[in-house]
C-alpha positions as CSV (number, residue, x, y, z in Angstrom):
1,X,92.3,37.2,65.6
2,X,89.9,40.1,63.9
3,X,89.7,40.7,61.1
4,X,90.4,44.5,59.3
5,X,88.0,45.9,56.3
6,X,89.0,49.6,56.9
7,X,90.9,49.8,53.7
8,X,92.0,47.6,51.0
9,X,91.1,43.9,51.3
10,X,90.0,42.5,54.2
11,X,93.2,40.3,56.6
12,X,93.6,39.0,60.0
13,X,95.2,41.1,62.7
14,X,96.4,39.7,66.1
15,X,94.7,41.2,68.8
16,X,97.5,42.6,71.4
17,X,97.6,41.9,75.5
18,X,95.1,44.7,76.4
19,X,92.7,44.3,73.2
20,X,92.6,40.2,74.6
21,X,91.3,41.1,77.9
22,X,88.9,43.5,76.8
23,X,87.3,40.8,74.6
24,X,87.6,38.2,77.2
25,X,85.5,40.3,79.6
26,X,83.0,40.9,77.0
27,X,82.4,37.5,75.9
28,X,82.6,35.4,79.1
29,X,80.4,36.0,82.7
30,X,82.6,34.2,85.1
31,X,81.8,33.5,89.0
32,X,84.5,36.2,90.0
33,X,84.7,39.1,92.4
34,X,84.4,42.3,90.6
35,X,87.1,43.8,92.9
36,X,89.3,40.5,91.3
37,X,89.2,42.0,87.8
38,X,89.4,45.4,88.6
39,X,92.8,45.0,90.4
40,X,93.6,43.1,87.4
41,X,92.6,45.8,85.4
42,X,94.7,48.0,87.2
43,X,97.9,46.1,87.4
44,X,97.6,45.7,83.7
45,X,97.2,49.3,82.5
46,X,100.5,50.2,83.8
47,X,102.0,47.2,82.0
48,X,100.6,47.9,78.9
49,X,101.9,51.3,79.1
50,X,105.3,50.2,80.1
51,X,105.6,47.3,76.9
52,X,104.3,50.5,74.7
53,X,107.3,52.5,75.8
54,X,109.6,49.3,76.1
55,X,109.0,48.9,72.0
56,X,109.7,52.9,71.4
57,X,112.9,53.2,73.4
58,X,111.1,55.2,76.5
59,X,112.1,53.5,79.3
60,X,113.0,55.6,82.8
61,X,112.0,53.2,85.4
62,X,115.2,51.6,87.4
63,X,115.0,47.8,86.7
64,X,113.5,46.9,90.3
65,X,110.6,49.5,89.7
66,X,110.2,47.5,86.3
67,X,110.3,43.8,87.6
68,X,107.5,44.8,90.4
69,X,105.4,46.1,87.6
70,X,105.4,42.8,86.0
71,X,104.4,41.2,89.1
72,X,101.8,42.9,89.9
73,X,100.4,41.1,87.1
74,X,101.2,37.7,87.6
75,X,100.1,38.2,91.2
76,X,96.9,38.8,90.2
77,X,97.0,36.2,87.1
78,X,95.8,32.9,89.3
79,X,92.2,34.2,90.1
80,X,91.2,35.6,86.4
81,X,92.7,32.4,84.6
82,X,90.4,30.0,87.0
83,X,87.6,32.3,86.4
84,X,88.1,32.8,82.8
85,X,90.1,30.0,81.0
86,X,89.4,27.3,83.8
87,X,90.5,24.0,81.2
88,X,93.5,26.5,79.5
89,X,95.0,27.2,83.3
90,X,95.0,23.2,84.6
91,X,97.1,22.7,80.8
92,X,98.9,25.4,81.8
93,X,99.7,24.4,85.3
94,X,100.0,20.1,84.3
95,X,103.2,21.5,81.6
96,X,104.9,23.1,84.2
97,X,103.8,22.2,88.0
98,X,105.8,25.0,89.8
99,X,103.6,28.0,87.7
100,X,100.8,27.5,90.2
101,X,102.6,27.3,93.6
102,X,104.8,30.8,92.1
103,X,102.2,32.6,91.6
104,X,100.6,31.7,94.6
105,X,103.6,33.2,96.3
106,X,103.7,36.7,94.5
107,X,100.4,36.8,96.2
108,X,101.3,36.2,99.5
109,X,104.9,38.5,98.9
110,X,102.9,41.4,97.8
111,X,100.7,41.0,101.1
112,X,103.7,40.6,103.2
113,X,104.9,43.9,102.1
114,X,101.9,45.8,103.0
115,X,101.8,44.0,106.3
116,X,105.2,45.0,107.3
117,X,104.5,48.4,106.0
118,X,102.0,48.5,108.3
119,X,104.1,47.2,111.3
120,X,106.8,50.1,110.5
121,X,104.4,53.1,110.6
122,X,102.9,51.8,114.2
123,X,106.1,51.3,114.9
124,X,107.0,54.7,114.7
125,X,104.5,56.6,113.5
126,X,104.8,57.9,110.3
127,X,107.4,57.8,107.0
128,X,108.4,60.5,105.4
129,X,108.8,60.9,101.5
130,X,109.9,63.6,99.4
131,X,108.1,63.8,96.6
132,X,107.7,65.2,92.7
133,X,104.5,65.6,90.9
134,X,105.3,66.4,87.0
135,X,102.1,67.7,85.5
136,X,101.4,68.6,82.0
137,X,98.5,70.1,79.8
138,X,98.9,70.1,75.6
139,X,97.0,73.1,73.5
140,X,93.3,71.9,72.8
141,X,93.6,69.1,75.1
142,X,90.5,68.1,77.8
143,X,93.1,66.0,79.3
144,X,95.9,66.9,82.0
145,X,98.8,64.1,82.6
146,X,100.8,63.4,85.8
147,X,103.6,61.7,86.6
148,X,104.4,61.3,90.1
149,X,107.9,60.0,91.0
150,X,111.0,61.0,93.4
151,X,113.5,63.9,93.6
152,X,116.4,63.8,91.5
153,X,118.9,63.3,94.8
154,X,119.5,60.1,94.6
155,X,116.9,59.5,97.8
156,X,116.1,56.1,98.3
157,X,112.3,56.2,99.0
158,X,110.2,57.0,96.2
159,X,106.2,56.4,94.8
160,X,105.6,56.1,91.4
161,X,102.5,56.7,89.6
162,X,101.3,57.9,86.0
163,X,97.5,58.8,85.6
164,X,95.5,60.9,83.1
165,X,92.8,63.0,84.5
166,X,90.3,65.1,82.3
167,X,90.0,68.6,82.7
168,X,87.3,69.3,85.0
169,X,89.6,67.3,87.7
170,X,91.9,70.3,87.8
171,X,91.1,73.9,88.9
172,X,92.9,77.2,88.5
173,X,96.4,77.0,88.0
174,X,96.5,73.5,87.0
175,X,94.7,73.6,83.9
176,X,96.1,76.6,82.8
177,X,97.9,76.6,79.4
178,X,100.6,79.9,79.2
179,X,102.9,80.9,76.2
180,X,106.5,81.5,76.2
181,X,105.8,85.4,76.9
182,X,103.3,85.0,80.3
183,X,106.2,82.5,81.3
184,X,108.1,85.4,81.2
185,X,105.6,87.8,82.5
186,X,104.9,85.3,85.4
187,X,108.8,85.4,86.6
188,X,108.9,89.0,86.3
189,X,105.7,89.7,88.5
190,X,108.0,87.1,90.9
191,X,110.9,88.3,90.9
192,X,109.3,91.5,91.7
193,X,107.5,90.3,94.9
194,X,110.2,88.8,96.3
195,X,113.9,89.9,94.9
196,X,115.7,86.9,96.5
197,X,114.2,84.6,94.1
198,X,116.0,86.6,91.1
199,X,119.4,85.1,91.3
200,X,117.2,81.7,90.7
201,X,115.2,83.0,88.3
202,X,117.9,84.2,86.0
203,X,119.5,81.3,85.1
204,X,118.9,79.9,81.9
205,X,117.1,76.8,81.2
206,X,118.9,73.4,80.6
207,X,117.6,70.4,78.4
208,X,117.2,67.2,79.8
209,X,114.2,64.2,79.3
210,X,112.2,64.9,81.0
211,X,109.5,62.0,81.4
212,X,107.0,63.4,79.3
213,X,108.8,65.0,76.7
214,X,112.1,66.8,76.3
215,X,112.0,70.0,77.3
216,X,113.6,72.8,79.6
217,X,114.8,71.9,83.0
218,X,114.0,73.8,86.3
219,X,116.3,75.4,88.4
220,X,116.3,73.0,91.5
221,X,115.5,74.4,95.1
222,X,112.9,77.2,94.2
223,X,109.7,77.5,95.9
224,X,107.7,79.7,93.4
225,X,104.5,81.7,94.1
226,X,101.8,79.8,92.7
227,X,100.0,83.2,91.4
228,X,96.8,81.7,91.2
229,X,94.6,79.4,93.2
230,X,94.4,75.9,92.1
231,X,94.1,72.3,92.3
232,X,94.7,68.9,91.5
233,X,93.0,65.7,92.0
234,X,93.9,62.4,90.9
235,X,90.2,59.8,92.2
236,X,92.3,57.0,92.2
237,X,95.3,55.0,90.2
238,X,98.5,52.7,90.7
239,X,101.2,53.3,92.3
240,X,104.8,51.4,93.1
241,X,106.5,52.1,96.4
242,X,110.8,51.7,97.1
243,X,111.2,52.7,100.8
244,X,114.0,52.5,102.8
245,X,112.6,51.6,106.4
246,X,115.2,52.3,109.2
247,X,116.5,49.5,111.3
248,X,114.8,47.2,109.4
249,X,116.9,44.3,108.0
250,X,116.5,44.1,105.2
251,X,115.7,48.2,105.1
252,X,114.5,48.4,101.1
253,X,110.8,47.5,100.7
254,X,109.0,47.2,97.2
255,X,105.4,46.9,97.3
256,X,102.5,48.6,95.2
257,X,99.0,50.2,96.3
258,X,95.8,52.2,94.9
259,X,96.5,55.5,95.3
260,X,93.2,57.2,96.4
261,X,91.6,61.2,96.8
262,X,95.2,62.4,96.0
263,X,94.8,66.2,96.4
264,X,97.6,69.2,95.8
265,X,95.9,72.4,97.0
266,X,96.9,76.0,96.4
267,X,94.4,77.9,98.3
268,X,96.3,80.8,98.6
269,X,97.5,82.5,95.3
270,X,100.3,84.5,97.4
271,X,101.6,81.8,99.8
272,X,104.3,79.3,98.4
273,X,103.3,76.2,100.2
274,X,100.0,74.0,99.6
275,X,98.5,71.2,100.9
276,X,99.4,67.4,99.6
277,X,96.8,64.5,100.5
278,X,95.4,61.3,99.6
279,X,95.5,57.8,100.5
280,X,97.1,54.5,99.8
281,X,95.0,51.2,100.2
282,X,96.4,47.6,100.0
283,X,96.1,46.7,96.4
284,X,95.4,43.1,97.3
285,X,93.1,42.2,100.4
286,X,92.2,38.8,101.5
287,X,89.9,40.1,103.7
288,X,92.6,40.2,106.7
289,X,92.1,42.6,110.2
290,X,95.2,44.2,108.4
291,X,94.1,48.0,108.1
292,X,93.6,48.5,103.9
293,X,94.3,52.7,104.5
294,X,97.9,54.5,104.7
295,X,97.2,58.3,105.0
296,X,99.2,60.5,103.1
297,X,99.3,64.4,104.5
298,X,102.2,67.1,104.0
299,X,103.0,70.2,102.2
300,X,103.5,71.2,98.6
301,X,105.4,73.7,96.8
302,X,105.4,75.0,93.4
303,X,108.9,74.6,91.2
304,X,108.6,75.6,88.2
305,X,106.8,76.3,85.2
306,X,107.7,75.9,81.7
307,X,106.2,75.5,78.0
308,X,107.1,73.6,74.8
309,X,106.2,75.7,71.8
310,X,104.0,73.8,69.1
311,X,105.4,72.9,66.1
312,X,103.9,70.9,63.5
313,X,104.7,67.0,65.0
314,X,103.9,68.6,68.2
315,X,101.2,70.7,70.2
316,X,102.5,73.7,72.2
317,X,102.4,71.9,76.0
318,X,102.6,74.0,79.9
319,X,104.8,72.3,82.5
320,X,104.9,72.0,85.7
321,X,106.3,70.5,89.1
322,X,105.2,70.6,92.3
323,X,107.8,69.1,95.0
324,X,106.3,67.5,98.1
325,X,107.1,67.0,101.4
326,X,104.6,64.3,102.7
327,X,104.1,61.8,106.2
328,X,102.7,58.2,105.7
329,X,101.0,56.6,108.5
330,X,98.3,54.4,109.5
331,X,94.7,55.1,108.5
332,X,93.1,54.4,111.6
333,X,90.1,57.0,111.4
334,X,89.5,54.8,108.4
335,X,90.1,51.9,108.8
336,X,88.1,51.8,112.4
C-alpha cells in the first residue's frame, strides 16, 4: 500500500505487479545472482505490457504465444521468491505441495526447448524464418517503437518481440518523421526509378489494426527503395519463438530467448535489400556445455511507408515495415 497526497486528501492506493517488484528490489539485498533478477526482470516487462493491453481490449497475440508469456514468469518465479520472501514461499508451497515441483518443471521445459533447438540447427544447419519488423516514430518523440512478429501468410514459424529504443539507436531513415506530401513525393521519385513498381504503388491504401495503431495497410509483396541510408538497432530485449522443425515429432516448438545486437542495415540508399543480424541467447542457463548463442544473419527489404496525421487525441506518427528473410544457426564462433 502507498499512500497518495497529490491532490485532495491523502488515501491508500494498491501498488500494481510491476510497482511491487520495484519496491521489493529496493528494500530487500538478497543472496541472489544478479543475472536471476534480470531475467526476471525481463520476463516480467512483457507481462506487464500484455495485462496493460489485456485490461484495454488490445490483445493480437494467438493464445499459445500468450500462455508462454506467462510462463516465462513462473519459470523464473522459484529463485526470486527463495531469495526474496523466503518464509512467504515455504507458506506458499506447505498450502499447496505441487506449486514447487511445477514450477520446477517450467524450468527444466523452457531448457529443454533450447536444447532441442540446438540439436535441430546441428542437425541441419540452419532454420529459416520469414520475418516482419513494424517500426514506428510519433512527432516530438526521442523514442522509436518496434514490433517484431511474422508475415501475415499464415507461416508457422514466427519471433516475437516488442522493444522501445531512444532515438540515437536509429540512424538515417529510421528516425525519420515524413508528412502525408513527402509520402507522396517519396513514391513518385520511386515509381520514377523503377516503372514496374507503379502498378503496386497505385493502389490505394486499406485500413486494418495494425499493432500499433490503426492505420493504412501496405500493399503486400513490394520491395521499396529505401531512399536513404539507415539503421536500426535493438541492444537487447525478449523475444517468443513458434517454429515448426521438420521431421521432428512433435514439429511445433515454443520457447523464448534474449534477443541481442539485432541490426537492420541499409547501407545503400539505392539498393532494395539490407542486411538483418543479431543474436538469440538461452534466456535461462544453468551453466550447461549447451551453447547460450543462435546467430541470426539474412537480408532485409523495405515495404512500405506510411503516416498517421495528428489530430488532437493523437500525435502525427511515420510507419514503417521492413520484411526479413533470415537463417538461424548455431553460434559457434561464440560460443567457442
Amino acid at each position: 500500500m502507498r499512500v497518495n497526497r497529490t491532490e485532495g486528501a491523502p488515501r491508500l492506493e494498491t501498488l500494481d505487479l510491476s510497482e511491487t517488484w520495484t519496491v521489493l528490489k529496493q528494500v530487500s539485498t538478497p543472496s541472489i545472482d544478479p543475472r536471476a533478477i534480470g531475467d526476471f526482470d525481463e520476463a516480467l516487462k512483457p507481462f506487464v505490457q500484455f495485462r496493460h493491453r489485456a485490461q484495454h481490449g488490445e490483445l493480437y497475440e494467438d493464445p499459445e504465444t500468450a500462455l508462454l508469456m506467462i510462463e516465462q514468469v513462473f519459470a523464473r518465479f522459484l529463485s526470486v521468491a527463495r531469495a526474496f520472501a523466503p518464509d512467504w514461499a515455504e507458506r506458499l508451497f506447505a498450502r499447496d505441495e505441487q506449486i514447487e515441483s511445477k514450477l520446477k518443471g517450467l524450468e527444466r521445459r523452457i531448457d529443454a526447448g533450447w536444447q532441442v533447438l540446438i540439436d535441430y540447427l546441428r542437425g541441419r544447419d540452419k532454420l529459416v524464418l520469414q520475418l516482419v519488423a513494424y517500426v514506428q516514430r510519433a512527432q516530438s518523440s526521442e523514442t522509436v517503437s518496434v514490433l517484431l512478429g511474422e508475415r501475415r501468410n499464415e507461416q508457422s514459424e514466427s519471433m516475437l518481440a516488442k522493444t522501445d529504443l531512444p532515438l540515437t539507436s536509429t540512424t538515417g531513415l529510421f528516425g525519420t518523421l515524413l508528412t502525408k506530401q513527402q509520402v507522396d513525393d517519396r513514391d513518385q521519385i520511386r515509381r520514377t526509378r523503377d516503372r514496374s513498381s507503379a502498378d503496386a504503388s497505385a493502389k490505394g491504401p486499406q485500413e486494418f489494426l495494425y499493432p500499433m495503431g490503426l492505420v493504412p495497410a501496405p500493399p503486400r509483396e513490394r520491395k521499396l527503395l529505401p531512399l536513404e541510408p539507415g539503421g536500426l538497432h535493438v541492444p537487447a530485449t525478449h523475444a517468443w519463438l513458434t517454429l515448426r522443425l521438420a521431421a521432428k515429432t512433435p514439429p511445433h516448438l515454443l520457447l523464448s530467448a534474449i534477443l541481442e545486437d539485432f541490426r537492420v542495415d541499409f547501407a545503400d540508399a539505392n539498393a532494395r535489400d539490407g542486411v538483418a543480424s543479431g543474436t538469440l541467447r538461452c534466456a535461462v542457463n544453468k551453466g550447461t556445455t549447451t551453447p547460450e548463442s543462435v546467430k541470426i544473419a539474412g537480408t532485409a527489404h523495405l515495404t512500405w511507408e506510411g503516416v498517421q496525421e495528428s489530430h488532437e487525441e493523437s500525435p502525427g506518427r511515420t510507419f514503417r515495415s521492413v520484411e526479413m528473410d533470415v537463417a538461424l544457426s548455431v553460434d559457434e564462433a561464440r560460443d567457442a
